[in-house]
Jmol script that loads the backbone (N, CA, C; Angstrom):
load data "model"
ATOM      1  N   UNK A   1      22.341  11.081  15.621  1.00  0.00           N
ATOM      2  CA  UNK A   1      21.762  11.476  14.352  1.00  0.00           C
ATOM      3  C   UNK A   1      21.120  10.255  13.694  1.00  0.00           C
ATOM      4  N   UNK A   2      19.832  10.480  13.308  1.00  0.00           N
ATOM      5  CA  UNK A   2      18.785   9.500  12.543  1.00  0.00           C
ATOM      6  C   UNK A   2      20.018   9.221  11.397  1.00  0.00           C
ATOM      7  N   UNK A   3      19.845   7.892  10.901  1.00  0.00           N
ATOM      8  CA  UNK A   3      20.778   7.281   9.997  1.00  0.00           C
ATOM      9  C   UNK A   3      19.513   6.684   8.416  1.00  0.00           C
ATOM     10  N   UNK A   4      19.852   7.321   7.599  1.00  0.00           N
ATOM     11  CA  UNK A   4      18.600   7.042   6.342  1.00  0.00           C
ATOM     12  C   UNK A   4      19.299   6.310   5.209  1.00  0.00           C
ATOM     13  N   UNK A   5      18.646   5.358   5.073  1.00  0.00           N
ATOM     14  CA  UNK A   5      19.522   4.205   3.536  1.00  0.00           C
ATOM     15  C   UNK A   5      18.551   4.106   2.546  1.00  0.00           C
ATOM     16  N   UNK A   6      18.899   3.729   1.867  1.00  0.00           N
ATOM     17  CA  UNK A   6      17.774   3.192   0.452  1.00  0.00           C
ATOM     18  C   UNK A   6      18.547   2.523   0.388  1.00  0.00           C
ATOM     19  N   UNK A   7      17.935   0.765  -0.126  1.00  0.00           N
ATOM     20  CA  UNK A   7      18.360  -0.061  -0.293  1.00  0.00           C
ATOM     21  C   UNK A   7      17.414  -0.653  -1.428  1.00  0.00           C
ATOM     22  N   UNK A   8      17.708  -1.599  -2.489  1.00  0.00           N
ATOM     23  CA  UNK A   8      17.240  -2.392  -3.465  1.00  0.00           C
ATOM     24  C   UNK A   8      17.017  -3.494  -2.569  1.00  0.00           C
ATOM     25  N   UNK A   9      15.572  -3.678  -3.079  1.00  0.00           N
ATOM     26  CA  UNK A   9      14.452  -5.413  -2.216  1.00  0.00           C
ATOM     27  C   UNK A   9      15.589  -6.610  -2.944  1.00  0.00           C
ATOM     28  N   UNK A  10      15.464  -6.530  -4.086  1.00  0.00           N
ATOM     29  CA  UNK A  10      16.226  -7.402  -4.974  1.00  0.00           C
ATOM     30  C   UNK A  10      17.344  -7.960  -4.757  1.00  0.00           C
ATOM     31  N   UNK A  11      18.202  -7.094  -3.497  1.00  0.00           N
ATOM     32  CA  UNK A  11      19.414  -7.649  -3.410  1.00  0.00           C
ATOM     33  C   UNK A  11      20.093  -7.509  -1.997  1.00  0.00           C
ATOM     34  N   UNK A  12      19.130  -6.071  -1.439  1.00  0.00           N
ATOM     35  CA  UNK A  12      19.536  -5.915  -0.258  1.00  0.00           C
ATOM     36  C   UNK A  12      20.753  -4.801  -0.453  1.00  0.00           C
ATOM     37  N   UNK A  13      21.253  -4.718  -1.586  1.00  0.00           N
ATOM     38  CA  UNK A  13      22.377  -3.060  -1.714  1.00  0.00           C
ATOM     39  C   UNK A  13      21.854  -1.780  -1.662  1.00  0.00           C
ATOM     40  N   UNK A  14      22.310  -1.402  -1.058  1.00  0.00           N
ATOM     41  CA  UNK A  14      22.306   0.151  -0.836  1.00  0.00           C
ATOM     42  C   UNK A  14      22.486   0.765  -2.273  1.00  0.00           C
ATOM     43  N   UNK A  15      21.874   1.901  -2.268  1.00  0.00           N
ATOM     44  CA  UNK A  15      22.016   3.084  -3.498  1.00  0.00           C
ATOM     45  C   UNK A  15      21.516   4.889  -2.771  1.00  0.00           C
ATOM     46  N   UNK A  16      22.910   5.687  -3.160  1.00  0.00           N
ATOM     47  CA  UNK A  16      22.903   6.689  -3.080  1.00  0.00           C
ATOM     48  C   UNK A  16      21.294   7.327  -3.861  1.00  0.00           C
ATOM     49  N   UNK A  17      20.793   8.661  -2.802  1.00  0.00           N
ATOM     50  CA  UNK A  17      19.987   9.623  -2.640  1.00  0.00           C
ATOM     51  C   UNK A  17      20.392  10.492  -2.763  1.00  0.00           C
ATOM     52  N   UNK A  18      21.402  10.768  -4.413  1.00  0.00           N
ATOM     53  CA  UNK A  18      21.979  11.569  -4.725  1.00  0.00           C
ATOM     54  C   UNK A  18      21.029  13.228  -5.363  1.00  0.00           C
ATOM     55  N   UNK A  19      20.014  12.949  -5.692  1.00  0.00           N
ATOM     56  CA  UNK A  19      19.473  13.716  -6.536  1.00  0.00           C
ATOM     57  C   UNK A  19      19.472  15.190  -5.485  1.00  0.00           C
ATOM     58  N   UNK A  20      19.538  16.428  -6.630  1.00  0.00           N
ATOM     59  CA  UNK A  20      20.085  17.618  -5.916  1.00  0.00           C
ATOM     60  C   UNK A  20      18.372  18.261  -5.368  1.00  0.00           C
ATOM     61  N   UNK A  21      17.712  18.006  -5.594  1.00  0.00           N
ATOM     62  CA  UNK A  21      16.411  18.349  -4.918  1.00  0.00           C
ATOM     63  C   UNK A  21      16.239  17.262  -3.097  1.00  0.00           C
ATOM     64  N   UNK A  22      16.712  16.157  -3.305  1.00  0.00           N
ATOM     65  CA  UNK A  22      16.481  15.359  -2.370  1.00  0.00           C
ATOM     66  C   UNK A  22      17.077  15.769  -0.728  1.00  0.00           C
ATOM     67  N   UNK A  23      18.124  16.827  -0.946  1.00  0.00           N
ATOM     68  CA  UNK A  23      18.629  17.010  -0.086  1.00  0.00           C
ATOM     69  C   UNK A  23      17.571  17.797   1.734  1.00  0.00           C
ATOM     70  N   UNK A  24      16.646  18.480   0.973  1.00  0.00           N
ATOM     71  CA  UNK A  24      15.622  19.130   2.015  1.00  0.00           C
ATOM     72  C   UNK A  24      14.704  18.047   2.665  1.00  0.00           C
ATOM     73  N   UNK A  25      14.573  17.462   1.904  1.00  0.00           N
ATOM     74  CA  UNK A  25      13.374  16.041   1.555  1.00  0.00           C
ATOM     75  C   UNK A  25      14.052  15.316   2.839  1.00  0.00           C
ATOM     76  N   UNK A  26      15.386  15.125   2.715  1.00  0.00           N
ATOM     77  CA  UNK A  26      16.057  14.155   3.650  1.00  0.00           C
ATOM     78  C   UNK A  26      16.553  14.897   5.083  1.00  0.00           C
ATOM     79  N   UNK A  27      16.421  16.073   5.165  1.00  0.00           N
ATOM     80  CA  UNK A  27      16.593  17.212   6.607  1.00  0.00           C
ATOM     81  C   UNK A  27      15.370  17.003   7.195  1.00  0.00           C
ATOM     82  N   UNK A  28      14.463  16.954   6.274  1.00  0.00           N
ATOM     83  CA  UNK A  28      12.860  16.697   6.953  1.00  0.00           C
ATOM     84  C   UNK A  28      12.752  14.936   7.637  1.00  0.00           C
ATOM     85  N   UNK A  29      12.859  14.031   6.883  1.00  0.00           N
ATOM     86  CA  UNK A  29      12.767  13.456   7.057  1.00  0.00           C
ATOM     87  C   UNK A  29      13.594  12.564   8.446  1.00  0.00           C
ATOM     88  N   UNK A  30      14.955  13.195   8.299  1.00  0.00           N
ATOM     89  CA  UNK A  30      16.070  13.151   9.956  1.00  0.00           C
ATOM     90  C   UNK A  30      15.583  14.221  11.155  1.00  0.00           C
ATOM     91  N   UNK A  31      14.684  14.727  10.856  1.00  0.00           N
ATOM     92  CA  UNK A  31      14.496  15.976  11.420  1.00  0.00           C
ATOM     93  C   UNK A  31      12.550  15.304  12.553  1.00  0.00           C
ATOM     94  N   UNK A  32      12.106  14.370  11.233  1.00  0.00           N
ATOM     95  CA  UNK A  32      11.023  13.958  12.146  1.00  0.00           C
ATOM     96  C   UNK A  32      11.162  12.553  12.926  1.00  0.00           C
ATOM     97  N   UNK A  33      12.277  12.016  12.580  1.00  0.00           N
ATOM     98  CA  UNK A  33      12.318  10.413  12.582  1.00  0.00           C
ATOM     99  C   UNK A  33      13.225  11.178  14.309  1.00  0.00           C
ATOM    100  N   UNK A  34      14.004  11.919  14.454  1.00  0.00           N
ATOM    101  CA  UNK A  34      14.603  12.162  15.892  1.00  0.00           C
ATOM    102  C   UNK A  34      13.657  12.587  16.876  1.00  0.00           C
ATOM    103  N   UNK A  35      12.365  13.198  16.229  1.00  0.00           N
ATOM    104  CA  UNK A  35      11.496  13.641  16.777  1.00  0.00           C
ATOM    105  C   UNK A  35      10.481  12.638  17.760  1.00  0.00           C
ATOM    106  N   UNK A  36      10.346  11.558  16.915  1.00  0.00           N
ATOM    107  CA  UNK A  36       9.388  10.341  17.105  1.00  0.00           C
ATOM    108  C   UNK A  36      10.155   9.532  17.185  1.00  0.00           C
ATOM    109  N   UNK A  37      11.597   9.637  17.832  1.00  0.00           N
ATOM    110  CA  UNK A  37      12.413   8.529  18.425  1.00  0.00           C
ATOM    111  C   UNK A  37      12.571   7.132  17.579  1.00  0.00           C
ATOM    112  N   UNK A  38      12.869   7.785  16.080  1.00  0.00           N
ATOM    113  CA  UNK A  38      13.479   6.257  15.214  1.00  0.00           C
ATOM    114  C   UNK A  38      15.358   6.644  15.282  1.00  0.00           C
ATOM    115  N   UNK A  39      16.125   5.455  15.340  1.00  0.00           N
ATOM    116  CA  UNK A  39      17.740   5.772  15.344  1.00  0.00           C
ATOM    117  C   UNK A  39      17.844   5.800  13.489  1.00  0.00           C
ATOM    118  N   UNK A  40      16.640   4.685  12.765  1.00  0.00           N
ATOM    119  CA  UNK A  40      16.691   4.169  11.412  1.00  0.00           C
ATOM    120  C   UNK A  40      15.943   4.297  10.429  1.00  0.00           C
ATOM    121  N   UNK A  41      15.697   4.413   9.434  1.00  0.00           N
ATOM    122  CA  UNK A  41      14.471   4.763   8.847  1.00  0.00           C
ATOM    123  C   UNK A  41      15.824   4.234   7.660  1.00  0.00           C
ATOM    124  N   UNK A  42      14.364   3.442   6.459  1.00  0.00           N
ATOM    125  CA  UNK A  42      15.291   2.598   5.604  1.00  0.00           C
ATOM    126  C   UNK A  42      14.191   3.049   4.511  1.00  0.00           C
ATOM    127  N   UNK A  43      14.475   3.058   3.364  1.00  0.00           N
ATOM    128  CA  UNK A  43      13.259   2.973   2.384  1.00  0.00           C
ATOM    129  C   UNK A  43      13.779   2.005   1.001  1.00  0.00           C
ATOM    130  N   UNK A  44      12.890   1.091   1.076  1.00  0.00           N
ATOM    131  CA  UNK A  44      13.301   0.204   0.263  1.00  0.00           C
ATOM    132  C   UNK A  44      12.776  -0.196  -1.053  1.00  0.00           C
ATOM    133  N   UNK A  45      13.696  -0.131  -2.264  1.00  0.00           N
ATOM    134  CA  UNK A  45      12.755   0.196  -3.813  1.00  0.00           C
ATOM    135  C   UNK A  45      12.489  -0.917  -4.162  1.00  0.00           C
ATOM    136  N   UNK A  46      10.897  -0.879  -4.439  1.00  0.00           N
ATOM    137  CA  UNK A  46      10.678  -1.971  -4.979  1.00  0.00           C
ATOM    138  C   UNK A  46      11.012  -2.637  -6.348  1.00  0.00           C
ATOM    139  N   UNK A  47      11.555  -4.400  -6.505  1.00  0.00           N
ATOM    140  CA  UNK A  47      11.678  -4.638  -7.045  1.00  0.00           C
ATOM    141  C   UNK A  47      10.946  -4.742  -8.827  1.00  0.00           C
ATOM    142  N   UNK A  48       9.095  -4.554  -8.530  1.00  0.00           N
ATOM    143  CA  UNK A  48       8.678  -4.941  -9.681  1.00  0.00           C
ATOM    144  C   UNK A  48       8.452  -3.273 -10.087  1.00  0.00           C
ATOM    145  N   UNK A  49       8.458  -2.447  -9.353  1.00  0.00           N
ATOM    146  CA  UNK A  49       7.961  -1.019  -9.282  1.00  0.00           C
ATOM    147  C   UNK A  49       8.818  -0.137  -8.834  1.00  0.00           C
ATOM    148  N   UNK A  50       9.836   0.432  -9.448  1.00  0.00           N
ATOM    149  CA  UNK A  50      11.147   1.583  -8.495  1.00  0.00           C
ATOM    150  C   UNK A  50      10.633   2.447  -8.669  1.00  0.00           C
ATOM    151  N   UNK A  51       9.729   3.226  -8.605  1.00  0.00           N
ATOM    152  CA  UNK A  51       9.009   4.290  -8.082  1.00  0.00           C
ATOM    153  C   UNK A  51       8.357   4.073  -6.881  1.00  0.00           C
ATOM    154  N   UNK A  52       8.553   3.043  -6.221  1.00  0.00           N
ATOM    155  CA  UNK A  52       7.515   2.514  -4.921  1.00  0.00           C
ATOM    156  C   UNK A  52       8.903   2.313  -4.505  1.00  0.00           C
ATOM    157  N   UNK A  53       9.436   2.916  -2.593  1.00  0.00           N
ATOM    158  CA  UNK A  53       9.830   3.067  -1.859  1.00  0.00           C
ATOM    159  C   UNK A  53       9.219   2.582  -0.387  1.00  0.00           C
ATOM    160  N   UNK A  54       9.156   1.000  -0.314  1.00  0.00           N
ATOM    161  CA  UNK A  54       8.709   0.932   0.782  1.00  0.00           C
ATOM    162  C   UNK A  54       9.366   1.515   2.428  1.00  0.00           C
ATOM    163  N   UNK A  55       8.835   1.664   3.139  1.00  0.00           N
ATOM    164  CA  UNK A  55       9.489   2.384   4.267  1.00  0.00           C
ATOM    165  C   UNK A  55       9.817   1.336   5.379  1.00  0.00           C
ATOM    166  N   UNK A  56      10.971   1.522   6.249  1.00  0.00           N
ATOM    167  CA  UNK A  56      11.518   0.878   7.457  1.00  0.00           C
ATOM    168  C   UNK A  56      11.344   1.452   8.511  1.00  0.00           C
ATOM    169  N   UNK A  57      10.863   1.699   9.503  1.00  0.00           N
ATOM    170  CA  UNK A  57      10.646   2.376  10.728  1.00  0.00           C
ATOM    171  C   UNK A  57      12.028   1.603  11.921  1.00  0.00           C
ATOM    172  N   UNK A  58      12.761   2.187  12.246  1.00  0.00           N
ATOM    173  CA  UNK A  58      13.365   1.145  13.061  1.00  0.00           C
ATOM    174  C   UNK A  58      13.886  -0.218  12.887  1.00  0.00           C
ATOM    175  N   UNK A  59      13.411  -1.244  12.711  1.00  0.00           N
ATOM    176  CA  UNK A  59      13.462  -2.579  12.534  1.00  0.00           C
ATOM    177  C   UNK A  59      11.876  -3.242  12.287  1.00  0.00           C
ATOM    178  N   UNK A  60      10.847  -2.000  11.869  1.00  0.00           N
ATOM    179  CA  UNK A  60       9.903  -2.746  11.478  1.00  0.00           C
ATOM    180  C   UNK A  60       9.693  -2.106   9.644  1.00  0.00           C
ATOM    181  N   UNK A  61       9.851  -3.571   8.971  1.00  0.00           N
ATOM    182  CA  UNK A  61       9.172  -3.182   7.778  1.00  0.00           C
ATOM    183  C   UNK A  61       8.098  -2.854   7.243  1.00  0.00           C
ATOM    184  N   UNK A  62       7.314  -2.032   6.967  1.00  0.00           N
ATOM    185  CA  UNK A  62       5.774  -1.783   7.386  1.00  0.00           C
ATOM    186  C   UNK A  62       5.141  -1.922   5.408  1.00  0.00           C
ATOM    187  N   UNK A  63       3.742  -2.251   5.295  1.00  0.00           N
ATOM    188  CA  UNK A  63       3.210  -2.618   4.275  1.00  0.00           C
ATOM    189  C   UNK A  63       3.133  -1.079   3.612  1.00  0.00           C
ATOM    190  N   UNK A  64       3.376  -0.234   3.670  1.00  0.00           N
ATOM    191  CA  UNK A  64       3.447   0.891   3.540  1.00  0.00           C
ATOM    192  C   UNK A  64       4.393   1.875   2.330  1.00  0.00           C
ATOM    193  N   UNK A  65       4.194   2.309   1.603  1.00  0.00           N
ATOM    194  CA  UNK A  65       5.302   3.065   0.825  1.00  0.00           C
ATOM    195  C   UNK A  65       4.947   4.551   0.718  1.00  0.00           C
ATOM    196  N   UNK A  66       6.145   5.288  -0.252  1.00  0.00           N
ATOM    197  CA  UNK A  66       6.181   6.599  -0.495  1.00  0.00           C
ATOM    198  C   UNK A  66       6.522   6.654  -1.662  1.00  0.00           C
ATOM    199  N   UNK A  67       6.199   7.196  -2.200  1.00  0.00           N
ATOM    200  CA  UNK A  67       6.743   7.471  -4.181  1.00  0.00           C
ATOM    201  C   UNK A  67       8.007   7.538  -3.968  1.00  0.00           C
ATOM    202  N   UNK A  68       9.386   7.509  -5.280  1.00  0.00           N
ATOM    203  CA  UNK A  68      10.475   8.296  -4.851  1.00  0.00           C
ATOM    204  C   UNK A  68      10.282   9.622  -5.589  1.00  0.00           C
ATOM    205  N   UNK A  69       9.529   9.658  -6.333  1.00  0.00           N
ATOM    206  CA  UNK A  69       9.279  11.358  -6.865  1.00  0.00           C
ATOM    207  C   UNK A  69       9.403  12.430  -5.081  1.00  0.00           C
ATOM    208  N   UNK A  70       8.666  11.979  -4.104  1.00  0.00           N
ATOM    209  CA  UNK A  70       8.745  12.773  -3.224  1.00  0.00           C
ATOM    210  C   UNK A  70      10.487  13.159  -3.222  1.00  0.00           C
ATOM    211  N   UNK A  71      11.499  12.771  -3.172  1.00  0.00           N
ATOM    212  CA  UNK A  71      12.969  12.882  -3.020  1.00  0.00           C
ATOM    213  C   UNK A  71      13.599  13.478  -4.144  1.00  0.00           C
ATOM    214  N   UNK A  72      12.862  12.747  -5.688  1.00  0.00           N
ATOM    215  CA  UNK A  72      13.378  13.332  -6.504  1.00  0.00           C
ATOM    216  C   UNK A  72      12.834  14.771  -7.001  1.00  0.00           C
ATOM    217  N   UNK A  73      11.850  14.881  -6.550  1.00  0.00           N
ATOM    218  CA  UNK A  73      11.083  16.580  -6.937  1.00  0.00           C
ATOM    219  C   UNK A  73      11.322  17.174  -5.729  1.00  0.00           C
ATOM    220  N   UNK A  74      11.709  16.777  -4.644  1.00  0.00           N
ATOM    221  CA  UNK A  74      12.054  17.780  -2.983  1.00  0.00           C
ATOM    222  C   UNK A  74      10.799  17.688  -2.441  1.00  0.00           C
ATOM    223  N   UNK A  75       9.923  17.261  -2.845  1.00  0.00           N
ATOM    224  CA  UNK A  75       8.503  17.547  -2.116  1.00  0.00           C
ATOM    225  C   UNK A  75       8.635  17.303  -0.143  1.00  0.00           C
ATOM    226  N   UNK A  76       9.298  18.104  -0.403  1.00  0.00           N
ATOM    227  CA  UNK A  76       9.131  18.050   1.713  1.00  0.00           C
ATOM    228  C   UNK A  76       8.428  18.428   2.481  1.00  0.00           C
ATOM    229  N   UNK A  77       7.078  19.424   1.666  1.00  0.00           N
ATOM    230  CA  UNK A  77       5.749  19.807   2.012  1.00  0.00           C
ATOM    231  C   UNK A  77       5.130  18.791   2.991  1.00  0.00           C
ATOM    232  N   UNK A  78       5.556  17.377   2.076  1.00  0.00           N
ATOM    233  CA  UNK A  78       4.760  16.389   2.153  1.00  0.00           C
ATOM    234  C   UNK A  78       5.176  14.902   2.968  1.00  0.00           C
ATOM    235  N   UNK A  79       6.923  15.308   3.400  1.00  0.00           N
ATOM    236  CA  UNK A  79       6.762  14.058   3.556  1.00  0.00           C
ATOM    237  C   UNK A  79       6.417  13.606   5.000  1.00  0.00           C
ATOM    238  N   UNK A  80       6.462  14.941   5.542  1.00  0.00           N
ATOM    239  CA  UNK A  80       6.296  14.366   7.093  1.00  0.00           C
ATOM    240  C   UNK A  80       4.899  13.432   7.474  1.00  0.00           C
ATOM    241  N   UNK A  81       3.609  14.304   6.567  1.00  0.00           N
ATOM    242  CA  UNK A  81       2.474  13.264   6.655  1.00  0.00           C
ATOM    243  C   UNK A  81       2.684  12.336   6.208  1.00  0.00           C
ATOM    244  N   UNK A  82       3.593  11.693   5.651  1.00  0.00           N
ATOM    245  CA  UNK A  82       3.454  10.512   4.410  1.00  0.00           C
ATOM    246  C   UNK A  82       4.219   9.430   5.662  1.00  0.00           C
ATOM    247  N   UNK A  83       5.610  10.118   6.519  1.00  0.00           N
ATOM    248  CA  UNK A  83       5.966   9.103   7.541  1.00  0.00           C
ATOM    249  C   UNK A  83       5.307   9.027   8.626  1.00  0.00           C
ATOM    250  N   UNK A  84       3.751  10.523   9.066  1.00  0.00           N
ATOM    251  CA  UNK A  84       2.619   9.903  10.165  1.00  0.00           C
ATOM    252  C   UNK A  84       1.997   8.802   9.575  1.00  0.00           C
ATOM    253  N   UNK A  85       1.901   8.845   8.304  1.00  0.00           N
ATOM    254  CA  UNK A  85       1.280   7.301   7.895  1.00  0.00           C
ATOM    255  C   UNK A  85       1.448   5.778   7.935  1.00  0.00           C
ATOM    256  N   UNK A  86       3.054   6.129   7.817  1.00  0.00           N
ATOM    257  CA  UNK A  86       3.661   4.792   7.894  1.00  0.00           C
ATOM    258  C   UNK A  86       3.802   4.621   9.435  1.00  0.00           C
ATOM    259  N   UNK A  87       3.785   5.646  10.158  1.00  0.00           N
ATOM    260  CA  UNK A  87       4.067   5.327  11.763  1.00  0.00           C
ATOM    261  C   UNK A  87       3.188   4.727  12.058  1.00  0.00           C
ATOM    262  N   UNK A  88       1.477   5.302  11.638  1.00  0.00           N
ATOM    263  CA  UNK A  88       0.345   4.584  11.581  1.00  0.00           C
ATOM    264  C   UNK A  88       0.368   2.837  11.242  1.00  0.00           C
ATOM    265  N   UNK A  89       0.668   2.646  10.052  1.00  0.00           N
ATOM    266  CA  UNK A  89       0.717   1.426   9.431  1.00  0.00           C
ATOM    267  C   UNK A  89       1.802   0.532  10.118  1.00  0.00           C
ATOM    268  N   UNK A  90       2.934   1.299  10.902  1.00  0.00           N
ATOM    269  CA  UNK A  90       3.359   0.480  11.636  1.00  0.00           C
ATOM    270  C   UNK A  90       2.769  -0.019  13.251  1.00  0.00           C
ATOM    271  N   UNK A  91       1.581   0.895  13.881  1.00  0.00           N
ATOM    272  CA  UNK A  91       0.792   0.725  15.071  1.00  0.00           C
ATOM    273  C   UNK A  91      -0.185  -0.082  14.462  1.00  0.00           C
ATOM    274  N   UNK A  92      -0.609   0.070  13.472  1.00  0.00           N
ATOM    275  CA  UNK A  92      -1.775  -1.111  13.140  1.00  0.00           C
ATOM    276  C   UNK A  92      -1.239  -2.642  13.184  1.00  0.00           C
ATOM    277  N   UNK A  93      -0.056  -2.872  12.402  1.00  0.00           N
ATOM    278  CA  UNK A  93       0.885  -3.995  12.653  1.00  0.00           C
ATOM    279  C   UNK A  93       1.022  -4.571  14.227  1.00  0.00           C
ATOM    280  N   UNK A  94       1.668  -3.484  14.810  1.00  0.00           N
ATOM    281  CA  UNK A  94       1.569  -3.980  16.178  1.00  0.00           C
ATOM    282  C   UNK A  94       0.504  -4.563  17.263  1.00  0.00           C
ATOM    283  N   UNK A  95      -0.365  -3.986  16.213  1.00  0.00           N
ATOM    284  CA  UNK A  95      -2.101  -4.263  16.979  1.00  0.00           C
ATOM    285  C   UNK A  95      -2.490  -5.441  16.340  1.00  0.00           C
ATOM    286  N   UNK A  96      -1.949  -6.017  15.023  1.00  0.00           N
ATOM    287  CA  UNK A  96      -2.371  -7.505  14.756  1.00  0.00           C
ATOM    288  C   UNK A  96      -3.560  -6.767  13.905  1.00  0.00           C
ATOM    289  N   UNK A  97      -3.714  -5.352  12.959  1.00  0.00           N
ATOM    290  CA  UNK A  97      -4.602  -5.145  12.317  1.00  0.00           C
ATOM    291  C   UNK A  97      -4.128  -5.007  10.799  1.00  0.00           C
ATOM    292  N   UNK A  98      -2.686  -5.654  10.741  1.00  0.00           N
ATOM    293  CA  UNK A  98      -1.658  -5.390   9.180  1.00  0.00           C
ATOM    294  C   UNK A  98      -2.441  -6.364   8.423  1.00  0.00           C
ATOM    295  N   UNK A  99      -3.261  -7.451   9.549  1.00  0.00           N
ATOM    296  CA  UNK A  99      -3.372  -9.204   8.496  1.00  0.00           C
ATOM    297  C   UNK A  99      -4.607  -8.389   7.536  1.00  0.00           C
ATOM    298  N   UNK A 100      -5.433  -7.538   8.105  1.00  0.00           N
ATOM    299  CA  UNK A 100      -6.352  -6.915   7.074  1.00  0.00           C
ATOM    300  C   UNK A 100      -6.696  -5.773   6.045  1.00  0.00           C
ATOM    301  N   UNK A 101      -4.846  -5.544   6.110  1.00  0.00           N
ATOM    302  CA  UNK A 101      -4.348  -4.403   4.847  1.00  0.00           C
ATOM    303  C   UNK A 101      -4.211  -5.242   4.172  1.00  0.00           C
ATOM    304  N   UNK A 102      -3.730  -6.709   4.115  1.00  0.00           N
ATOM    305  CA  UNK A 102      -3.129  -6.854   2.652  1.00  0.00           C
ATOM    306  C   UNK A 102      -4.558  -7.497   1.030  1.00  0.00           C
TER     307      UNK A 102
END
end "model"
wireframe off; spacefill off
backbone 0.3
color backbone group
């Protein structure tokens, strides 16, 4: 079973994905990450911005984020495109094409 954390940039602690909408949000999200062969998927809140959730693919941190409104409103419509994106942003990385996102 895909294993999902949120963690604070700031410190590196973990924080519960308690909210009662989040629960579908996060079936989707274990549901595509087993699909496309991640064991991990991390999303990490940003420090200057906690509405910005950067994403972890595995062991790659990718330049990439997701709102946390997606978790806190359930939006699960949406999130599966939102992690083809970051899968994206993590193949561009690998290709040595990340140096010209930032």
């Amino acid at each position: 079973m895909t294993e999902i954390k949120f963690r604070n940039e700031k410190d590196g602690s973990e924080f519960p994905m308690a909210h009662p909408r989040a629960s579908r949000v996060l079936a989707d999200v274990r549901s595509w990450a087993a699909r496309n062969g991640f064991e991990h998927v991390t999303f990490w809140r940003d420090t200057e911005d906690e509405h910005k959730l950067w994403v972890q693919l595995g062991e790659d941190r990718l330049n990439y984020w997701i709102p946390i409104s997606t978790f806190t409103e359930g939006k699960h419509e949406t999130v599966e495109m939102q992690l083809d994106y970051a899968r994206g942003a993590q193949r561009r990385s690998a290709a040595g094409y990340d140096k010209f996102d930032k």
